[in-house]
C-alpha positions in Angstrom: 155.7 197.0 169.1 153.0 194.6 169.9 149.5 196.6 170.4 148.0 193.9 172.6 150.6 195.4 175.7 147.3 197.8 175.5 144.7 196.7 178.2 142.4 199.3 176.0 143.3 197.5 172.7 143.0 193.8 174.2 139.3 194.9 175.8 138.2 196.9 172.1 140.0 193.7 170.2 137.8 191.3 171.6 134.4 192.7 171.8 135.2 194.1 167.9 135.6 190.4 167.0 132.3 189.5 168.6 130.8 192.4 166.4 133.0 191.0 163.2 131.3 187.4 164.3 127.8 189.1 163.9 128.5 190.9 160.6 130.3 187.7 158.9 127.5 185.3 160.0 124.9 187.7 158.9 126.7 188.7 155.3 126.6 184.6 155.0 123.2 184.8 155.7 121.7 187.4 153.8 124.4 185.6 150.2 122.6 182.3 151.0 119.2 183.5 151.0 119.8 185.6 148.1 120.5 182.5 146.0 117.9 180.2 147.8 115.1 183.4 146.5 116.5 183.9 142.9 119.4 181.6 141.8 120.8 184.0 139.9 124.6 185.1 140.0 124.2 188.4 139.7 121.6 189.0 141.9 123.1 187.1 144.5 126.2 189.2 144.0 123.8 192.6 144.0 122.4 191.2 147.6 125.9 190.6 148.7 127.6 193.7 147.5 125.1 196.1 148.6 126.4 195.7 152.2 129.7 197.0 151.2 129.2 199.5 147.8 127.9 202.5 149.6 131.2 203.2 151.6 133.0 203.2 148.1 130.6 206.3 147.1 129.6 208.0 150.3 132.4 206.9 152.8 134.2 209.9 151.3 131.6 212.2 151.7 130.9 211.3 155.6 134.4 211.3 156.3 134.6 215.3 155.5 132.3 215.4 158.3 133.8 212.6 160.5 136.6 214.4 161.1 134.9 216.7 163.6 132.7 214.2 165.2 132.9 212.9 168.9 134.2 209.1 167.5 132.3 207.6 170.7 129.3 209.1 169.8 129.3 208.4 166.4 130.4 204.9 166.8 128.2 203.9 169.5 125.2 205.9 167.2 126.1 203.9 163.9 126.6 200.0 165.7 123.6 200.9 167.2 121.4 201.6 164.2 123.3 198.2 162.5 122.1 196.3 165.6 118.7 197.5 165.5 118.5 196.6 161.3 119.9 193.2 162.0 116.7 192.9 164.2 114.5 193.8 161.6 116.5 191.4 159.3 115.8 188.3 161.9 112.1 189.5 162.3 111.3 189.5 158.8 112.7 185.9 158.4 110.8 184.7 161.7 107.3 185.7 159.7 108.5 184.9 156.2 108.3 188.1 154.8 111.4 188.3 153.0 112.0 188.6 149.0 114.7 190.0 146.8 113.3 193.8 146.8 113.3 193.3 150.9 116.9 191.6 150.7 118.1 194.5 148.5 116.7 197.5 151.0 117.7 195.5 153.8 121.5 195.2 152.3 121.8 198.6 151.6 120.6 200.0 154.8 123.8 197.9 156.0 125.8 199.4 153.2 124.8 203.0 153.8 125.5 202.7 158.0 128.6 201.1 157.1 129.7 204.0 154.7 129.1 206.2 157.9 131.0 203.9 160.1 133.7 202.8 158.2 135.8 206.3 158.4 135.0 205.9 162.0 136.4 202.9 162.5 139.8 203.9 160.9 140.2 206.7 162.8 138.7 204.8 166.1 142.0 202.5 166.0 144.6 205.5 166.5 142.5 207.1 169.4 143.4 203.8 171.2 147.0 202.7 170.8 150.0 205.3 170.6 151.5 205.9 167.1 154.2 203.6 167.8 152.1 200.7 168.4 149.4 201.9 165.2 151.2 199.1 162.6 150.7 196.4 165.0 146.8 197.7 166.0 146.4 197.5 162.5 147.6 194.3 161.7 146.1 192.7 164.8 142.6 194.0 163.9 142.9 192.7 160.8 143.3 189.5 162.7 140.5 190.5 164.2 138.8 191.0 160.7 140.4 187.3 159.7 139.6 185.1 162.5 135.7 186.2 162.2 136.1 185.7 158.7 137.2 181.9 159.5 134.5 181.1 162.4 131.6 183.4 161.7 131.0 181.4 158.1 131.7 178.4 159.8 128.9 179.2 162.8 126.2 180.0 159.7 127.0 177.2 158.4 126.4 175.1 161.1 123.6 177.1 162.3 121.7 177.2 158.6 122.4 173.9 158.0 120.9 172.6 161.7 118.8 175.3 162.5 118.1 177.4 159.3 118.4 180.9 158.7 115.9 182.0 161.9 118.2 181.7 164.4 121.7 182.6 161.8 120.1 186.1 161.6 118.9 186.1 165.7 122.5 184.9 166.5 124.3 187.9 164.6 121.9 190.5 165.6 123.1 189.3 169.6 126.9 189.2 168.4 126.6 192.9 168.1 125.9 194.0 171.9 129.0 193.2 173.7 130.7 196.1 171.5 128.4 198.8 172.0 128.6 198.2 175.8 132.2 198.4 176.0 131.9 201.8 173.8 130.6 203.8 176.3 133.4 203.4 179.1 136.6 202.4 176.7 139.4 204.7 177.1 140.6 207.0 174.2 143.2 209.5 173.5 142.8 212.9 172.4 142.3 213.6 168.9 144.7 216.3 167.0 142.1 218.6 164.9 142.9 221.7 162.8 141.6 224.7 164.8 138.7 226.8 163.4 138.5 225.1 159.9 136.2 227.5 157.7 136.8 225.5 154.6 133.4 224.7 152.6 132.8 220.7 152.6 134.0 220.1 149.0 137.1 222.2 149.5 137.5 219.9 152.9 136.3 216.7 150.1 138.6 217.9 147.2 142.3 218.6 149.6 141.8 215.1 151.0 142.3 213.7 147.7 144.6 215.9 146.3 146.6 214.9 149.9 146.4 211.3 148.6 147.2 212.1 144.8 150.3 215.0 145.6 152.1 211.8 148.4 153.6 209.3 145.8 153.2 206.6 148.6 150.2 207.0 148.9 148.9 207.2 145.2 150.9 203.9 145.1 149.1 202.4 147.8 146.1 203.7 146.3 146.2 202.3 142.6 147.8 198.5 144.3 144.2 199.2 146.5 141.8 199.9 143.6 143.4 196.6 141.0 143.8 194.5 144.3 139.7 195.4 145.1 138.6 195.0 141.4 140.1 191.5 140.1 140.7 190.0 143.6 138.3 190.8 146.4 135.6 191.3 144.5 136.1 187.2 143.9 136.0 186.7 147.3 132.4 188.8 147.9 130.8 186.8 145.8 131.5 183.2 147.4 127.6 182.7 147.9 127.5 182.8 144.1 130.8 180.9 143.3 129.5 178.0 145.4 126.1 178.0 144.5 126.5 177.2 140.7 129.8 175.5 141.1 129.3 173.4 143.9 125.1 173.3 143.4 124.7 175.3 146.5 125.9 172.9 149.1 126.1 175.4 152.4 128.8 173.1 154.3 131.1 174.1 151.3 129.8 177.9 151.7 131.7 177.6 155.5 134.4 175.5 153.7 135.4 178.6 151.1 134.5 181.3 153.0 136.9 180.0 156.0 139.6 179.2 154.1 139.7 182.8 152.3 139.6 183.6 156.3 142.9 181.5 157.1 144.7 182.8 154.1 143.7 186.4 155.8 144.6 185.6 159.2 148.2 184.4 158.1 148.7 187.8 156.4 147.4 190.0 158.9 149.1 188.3 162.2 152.5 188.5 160.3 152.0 192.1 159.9 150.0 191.8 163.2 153.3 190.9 165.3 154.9 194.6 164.5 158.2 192.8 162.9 158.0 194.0 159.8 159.1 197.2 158.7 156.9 200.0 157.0 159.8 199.2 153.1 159.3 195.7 153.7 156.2 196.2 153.6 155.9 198.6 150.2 158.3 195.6 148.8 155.7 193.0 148.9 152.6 194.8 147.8 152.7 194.5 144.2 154.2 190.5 144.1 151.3 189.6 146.7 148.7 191.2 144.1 150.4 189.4 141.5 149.7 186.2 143.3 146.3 187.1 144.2 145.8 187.0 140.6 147.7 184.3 139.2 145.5 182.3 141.9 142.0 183.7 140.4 142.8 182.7 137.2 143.3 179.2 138.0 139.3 178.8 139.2 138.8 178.4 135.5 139.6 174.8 136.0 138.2 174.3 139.3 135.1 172.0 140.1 136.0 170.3 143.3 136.2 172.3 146.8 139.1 171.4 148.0 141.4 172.9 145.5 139.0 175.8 145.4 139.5 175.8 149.0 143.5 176.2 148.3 143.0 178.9 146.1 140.7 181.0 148.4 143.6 180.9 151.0 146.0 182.2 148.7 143.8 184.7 147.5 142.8 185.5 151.1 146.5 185.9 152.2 147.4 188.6 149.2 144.4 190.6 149.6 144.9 190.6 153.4 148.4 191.6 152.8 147.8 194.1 150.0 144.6 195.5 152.3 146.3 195.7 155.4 149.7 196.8 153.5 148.5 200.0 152.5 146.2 200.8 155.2 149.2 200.7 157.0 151.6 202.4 155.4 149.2 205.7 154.6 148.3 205.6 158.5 151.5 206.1 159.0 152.0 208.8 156.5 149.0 210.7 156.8 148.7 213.6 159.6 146.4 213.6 161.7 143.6 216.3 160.4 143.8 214.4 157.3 143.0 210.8 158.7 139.7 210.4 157.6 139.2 211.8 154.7 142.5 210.3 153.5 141.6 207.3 154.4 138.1 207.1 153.6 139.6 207.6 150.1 141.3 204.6 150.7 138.0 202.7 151.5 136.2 204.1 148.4 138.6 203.0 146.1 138.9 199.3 148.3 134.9 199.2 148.5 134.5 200.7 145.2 136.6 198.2 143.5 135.1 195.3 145.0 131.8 196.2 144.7 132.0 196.9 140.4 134.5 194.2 140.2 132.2 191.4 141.8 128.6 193.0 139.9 130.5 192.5 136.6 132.0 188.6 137.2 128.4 188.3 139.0 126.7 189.5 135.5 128.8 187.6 133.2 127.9 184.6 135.4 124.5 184.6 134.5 125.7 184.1 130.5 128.7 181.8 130.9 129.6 180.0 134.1 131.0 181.6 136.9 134.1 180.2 136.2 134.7 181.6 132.9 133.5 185.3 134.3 136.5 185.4 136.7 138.7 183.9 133.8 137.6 186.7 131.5 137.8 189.4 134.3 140.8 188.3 135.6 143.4 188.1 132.7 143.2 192.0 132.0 143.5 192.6 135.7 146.7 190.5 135.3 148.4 192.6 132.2 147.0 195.7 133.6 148.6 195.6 137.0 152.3 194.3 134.9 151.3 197.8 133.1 151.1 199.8 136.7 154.3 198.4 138.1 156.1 199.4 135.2 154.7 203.3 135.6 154.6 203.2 139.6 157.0 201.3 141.1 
């Protein structure tokens, strides 16, 4: 069933894109003067990865507790907070003050607010769309998640290249408000909690996980996550990088890459999107699309030119999409309801986790070889490793 039949979902769809716009053309942002300050692989990749390693540690830890928060509250309390550093972000480039140490704080204050908001946001979606519309909310936000992958690199890179950074960082901060307007009226449903939950928070920490680990489905979904995160995604974080020493950090191919990982994504996520596909299909296809997702990586070894590199970021785009989205799904699906978050915030640490480790270490072998190599050398173990995990899993 098709979400968008939802006037709720249609009005939250849209302004959340707006808000995706902001945080793509600012992640841009922040890669490209990371390189422009240092020129280094790895601390390019550190600036860029900061944004999104805290929810792999903490987003566990907060989801304990998100589970008996008012989601409106605590969503309209955590965009506003990332508005409000995406200000200071813009102010400090308007007077020049930045460096790497600011770029670093900076990125992490964005990484820590988004470990708070991200088991908010996966819980946010079901409060807004029956359960029999969830797969398609899903996939459609991911659309969501895809198309602002495609346009917001594309509006930095216009905007950095005509402009400069000044008004890239102005624009995103502005990208953010229509959301947190529409937060205070948009309908939602009622939540289903567990009444008078004593448990202590680590008891509360520990049974989400042993939820995950004790539903085969779900540990499958889990371990696809984790490999999918390590030796694919983590790729994909650290464009600014890729393009900087490959391509001598030409910004127009920054937009180039970055949007075409963003069409390979938005393929993926619209055909789950369109609520054809059943929840086995979907389990089929999880471990072929990683397989693809790495057979593409691989191939950057070779790769000087951006408009093969441009091929392969679709392709890698359109299997971590699908893996990503996959999974999400099918443990939304299989999860009850006082178990959401914490369940799936597991499912974000091992997805931000992954990507976060997996992107420092091609980032820091970068800085010895070429960037080209690192991903070679990362990637064939991620390859014979996953053949390992379908032969134990599937």
């Amino acid at each position: 069933m098709n979400a968008f039949s939802h006037r709720a979902f249609n009005i939250y769809f849209f302004t959340n894109t707006f808000s995706l716009l902001g945080t793509w053309v600012q992640k841009v942002g922040l890669g490209w003067l990371a390189w422009q300050i240092t020129e280094s692989t790895f601390w390019t990749s550190l600036v860029a990865l900061s944004i999104m390693a805290p929810a792999g540690i903490l987003g566990p830890v907060f989801a304990v507790y998100a589970e008996r928060w008012d989601m409106r509250r605590a969503m309209l309390l955590a965009k506003s907070i990332i508005t409000l550093i995406s200000i200071l972000i813009f102010l400090f480039q308007i007077f020049e003050m930045h460096s790497l140490q600011s770029l670093l704080l900076l990125s992490f204050a964005l990484g820590v607010l988004n470990a708070v908001h991200h088991p908010i946001r996966l819980v946010f979606i079901s409060l807004i769309v029956p359960k029999s519309y969830l797969a398609s909310a899903i996939g459609l936000n991911s659309v969501s998640w895809s198309m602002s992958r495609i346009v917001g690199p594309g509006i930095a890179g216009v905007t950095i290249a005509t402009f400069g950074l000044d008004l890239t960082f102005g624009l995103a901060a502005l990208l953010f408000l229509p959301f947190i307007i529409v937060l205070i009226w948009l309908p939602l449903k009622n939540r289903e909690l567990e009444n008078e939950n004593t448990e202590k928070f680590f008891t509360r920490l520990r049974n989400g996980w042993i939820t995950a680990l004790n539903t085969p489905i779900i540990f499958m979904c889990l371990s696809i996550v984790a490999l999918n995160s390590f030796f694919v995604r983590g790729v994909l974080e650290i464009q600014p990088a890729i393009i900087g020493q490959v391509l001598d950090g030409d910004s127009k191919s920054l937009a180039i890459a970055t949007a075409a990982t963003g069409i390979g994504s938005i393929i993926a996520s619209g055909w789950i999107g369109v609520g054809k596909i059943s929840q086995e299909f979907i389990r089929i296809i999880l471990w072929p699309g990683l397989i693809f997702g790495l057979i593409a990586i691989i191939t950057l070894l070779q790769v000087t030119e951006i408009v093969v590199m441009s091929i392969v970021f679709i392709i890698c785009g359109f299997t971590t999409t699908l893996v990503g989205i996959g999974s999400q799904t099918i443990i939304q699906l299989k999860v009850e309801d006082h178990y959401r978050a914490r369940v799936m915030a597991w499912w974000s640490s091992v997805s931000f986790g992954g990507l976060t480790m997996g992107g420092l270490l091609i980032g820091l072998i970068g800085d010895f070889t070429t960037i080209n190599m690192a991903i070679f050398i990362v990637g064939i173990p991620g390859l014979i490793l996953t053949l390992v995990c379908i032969s134990q899993l599937k």
